[in-house]
VOLOTOR-613532 format. One line per field, with one value per residue (C-alpha): residue in three letters; x, y, z. Coordinates in Angstrom, 3 decimals. Layout:
code	(ALA/...) $
u	(X/...) $
v	(Y/...) $
w	(Z/...) $
# end
This chain:
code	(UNK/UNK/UNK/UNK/UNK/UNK/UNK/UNK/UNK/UNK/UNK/UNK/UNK/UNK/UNK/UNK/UNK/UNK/UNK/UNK/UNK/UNK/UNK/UNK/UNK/UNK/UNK/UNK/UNK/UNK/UNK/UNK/UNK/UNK/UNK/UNK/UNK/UNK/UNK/UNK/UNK/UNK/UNK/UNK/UNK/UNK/UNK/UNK/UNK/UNK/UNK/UNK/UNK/UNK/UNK/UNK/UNK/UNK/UNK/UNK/UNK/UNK/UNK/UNK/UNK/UNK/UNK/UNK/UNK/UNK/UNK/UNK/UNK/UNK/UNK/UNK/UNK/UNK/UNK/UNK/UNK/UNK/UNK/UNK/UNK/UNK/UNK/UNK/UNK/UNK/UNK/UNK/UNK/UNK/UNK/UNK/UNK/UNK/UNK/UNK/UNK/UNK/UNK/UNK/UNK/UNK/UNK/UNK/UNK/UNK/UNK/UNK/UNK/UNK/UNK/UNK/UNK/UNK/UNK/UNK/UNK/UNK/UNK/UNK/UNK/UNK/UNK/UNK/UNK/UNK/UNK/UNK/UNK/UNK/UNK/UNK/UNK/UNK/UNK/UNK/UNK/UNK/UNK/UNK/UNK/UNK/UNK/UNK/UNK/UNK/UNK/UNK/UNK/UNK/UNK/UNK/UNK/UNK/UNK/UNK/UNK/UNK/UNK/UNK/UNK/UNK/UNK/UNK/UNK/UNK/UNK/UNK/UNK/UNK/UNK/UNK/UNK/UNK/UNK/UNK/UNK/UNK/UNK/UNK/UNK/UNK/UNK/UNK/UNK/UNK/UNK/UNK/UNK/UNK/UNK/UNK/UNK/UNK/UNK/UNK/UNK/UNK/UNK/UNK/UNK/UNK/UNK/UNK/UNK/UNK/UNK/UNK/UNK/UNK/UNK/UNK/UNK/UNK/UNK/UNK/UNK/UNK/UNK/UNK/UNK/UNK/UNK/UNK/UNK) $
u	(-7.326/-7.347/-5.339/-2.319/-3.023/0.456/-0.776/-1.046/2.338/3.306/1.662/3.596/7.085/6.065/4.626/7.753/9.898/7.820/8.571/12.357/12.270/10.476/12.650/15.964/14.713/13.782/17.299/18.825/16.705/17.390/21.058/21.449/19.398/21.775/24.667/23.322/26.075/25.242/24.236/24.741/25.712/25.418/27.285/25.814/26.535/30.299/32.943/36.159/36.151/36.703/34.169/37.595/38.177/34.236/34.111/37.510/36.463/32.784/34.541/31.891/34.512/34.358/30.125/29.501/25.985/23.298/21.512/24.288/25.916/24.517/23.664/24.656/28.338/28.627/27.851/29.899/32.520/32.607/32.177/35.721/36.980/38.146/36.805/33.089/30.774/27.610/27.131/24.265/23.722/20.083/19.072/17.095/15.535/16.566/20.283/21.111/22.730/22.703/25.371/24.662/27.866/27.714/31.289/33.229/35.304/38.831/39.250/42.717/45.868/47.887/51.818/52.375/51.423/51.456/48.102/44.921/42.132/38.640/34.969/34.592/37.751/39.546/43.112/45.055/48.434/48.344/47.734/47.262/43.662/43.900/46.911/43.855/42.009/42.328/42.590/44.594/47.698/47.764/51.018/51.887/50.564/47.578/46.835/45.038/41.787/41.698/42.074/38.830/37.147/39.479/38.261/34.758/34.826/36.855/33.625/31.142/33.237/31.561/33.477/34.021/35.243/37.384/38.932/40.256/42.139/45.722/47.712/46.398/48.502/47.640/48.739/47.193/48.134/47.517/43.958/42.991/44.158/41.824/42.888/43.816/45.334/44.336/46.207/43.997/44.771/44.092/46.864/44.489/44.883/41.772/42.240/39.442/38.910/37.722/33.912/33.766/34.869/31.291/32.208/34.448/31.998/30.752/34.355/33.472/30.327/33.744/35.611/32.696/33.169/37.086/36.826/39.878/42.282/44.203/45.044/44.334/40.406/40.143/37.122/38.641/38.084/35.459/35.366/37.713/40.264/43.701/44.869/48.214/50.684) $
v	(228.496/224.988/222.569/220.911/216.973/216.001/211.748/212.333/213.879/210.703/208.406/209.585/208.554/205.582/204.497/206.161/203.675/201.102/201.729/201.920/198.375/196.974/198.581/197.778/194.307/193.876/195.114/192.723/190.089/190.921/191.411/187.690/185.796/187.220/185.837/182.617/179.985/177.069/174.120/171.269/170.938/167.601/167.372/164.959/162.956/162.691/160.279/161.100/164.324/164.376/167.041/169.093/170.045/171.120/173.150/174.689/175.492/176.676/178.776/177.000/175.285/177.617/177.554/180.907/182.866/180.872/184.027/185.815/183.123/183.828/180.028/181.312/183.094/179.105/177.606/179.723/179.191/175.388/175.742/177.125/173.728/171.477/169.041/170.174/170.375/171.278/172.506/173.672/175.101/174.866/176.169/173.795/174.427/174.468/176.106/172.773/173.308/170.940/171.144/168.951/168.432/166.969/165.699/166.638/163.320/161.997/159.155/158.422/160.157/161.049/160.125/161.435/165.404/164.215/165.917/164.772/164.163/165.195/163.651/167.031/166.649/169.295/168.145/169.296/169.000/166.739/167.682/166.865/165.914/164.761/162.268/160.980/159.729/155.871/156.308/154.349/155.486/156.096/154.274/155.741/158.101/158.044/159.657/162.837/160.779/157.848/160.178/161.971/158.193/156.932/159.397/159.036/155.672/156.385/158.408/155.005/153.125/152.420/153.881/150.839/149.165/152.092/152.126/148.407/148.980/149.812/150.841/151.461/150.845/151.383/148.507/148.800/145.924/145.304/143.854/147.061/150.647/151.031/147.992/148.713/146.661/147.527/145.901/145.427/145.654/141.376/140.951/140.270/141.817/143.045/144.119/145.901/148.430/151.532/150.205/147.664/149.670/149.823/145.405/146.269/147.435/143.148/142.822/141.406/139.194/137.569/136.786/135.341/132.211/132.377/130.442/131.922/132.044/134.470/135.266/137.091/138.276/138.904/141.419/142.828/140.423/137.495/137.056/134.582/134.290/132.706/131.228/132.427/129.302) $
w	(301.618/299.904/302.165/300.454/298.805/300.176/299.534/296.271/296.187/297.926/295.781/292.586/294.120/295.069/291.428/290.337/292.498/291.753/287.640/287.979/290.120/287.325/284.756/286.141/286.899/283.224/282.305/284.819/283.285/279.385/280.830/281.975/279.841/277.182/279.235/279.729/277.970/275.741/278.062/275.479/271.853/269.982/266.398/264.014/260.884/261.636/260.560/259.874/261.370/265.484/267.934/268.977/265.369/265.096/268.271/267.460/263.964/264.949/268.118/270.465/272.873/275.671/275.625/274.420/274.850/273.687/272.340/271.151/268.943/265.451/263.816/260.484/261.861/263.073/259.748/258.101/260.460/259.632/256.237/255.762/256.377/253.359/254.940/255.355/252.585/254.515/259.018/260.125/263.837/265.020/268.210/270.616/274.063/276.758/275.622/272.959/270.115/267.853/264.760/261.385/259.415/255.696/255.444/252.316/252.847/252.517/249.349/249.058/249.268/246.144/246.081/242.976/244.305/248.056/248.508/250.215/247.038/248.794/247.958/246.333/244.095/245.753/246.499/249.810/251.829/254.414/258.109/261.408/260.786/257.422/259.128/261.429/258.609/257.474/253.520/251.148/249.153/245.199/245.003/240.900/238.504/236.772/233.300/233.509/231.268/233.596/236.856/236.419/236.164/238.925/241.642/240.606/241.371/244.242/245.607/245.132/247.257/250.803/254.136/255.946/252.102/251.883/255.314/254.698/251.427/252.374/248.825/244.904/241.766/238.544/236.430/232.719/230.564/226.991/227.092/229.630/230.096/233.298/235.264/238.959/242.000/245.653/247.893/250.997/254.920/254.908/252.772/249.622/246.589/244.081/240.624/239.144/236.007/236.045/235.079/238.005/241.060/242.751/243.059/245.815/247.998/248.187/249.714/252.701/251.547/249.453/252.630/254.053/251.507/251.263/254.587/255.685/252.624/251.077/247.451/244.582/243.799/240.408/239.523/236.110/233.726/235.560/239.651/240.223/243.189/243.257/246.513/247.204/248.426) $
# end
């Protein structure tokens, strides 16, 4: 009789160990890669809008999984806001993400409706982060024709211009239905039209040769400035 091969026999439990190690190392591997958290995220392009109010909205405070965090769930997320036109999330080695925010910004706040007027148009009630931003006040109402005009020029105004100019009145006389005051943070006061609101944003090359003084700047009908006694 043929003797027994009992090595062989041997040989297959121990390639059979040898698989399952392997396997359930690869599962243990696949298992905490997946659980690995977000190391770092930067956010980008930001102004007005604080990194609480991003992580909050995006649900990324806690550091979730960096592979299980879907970049478009994210965008989509932010997106929601009023006060986001744009996010993207983009994944980065080694665990970075990195969030890009196009800001659907603040212009001015409306007394008239007490509502927040967005770059976008899109008016809003005021809230806690909307309260953050430094925007000035449309003091009176504005005819539905000139509005339309008045927030477009509104949106050419620079963000630094914009964050000094306290109040906004509309004042038409009868030489110009689009004239506007804006009664700035210095205690200077600009009137402008409708047609000449991109002149504000030289604001501060002005102060540069008013040496000091305060008045009256005049950009509605000539540049002149009255120095107020």
């Amino acid at each position: 009789m043929a003797k027994k091969l009992v090595k062989k026999r041997k040989l297959k439990v121990f390639s059979l160990f040898i698989v399952l190690v392997v396997f359930f190392g690869l599962v243990f591997f696949v298992y905490i890669s997946f659980k690995i958290p977000v190391q770092n995220i930067v956010i980008k392009n930001t102004t007005y809008i604080n990194d609480d109010y991003i992580l909050d909205m995006a649900g990324i405070r806690d550091y979730p999984s960096f592979i299980l965090t879907s970049s478009s769930s994210v965008s989509k997320k932010l997106e929601k806001s009023p006060y986001i036109e744009k996010a993207k999330l983009k994944k980065r080695f080694f665990n970075m993400f990195i969030l890009e925010i196009d800001e659907n910004r603040s212009l001015f706040y409306n007394n008239s409706n007490k509502k927040v007027v967005l770059e976008n148009g899109e008016e809003i009630r005021e809230d806690s982060i909307s309260h953050e931003f430094r925007i000035p006040r449309l003091m009176n109402y504005v005819p539905d024709k000139k509005y339309k005009s008045f927030v477009k020029g509104m949106k050419e105004i620079k963000k630094d211009i914009l964050g000094k100019i306290s109040d906004i009145e509309y004042v038409p006389n009868d030489f110009d239905k689009d004239r506007f005051v804006l009664y700035m943070d210095d205690g200077n006061m600009v009137y402008l039209t409708l047609t000449k609101f991109k002149m504000i944003n030289y604001y501060n090359d002005v102060l540069e040769q008013l040496e000091g003084k305060h008045g009256i700047l005049y950009l509605d009908s000539g540049n002149h400035f009255q120095i107020k006694e």
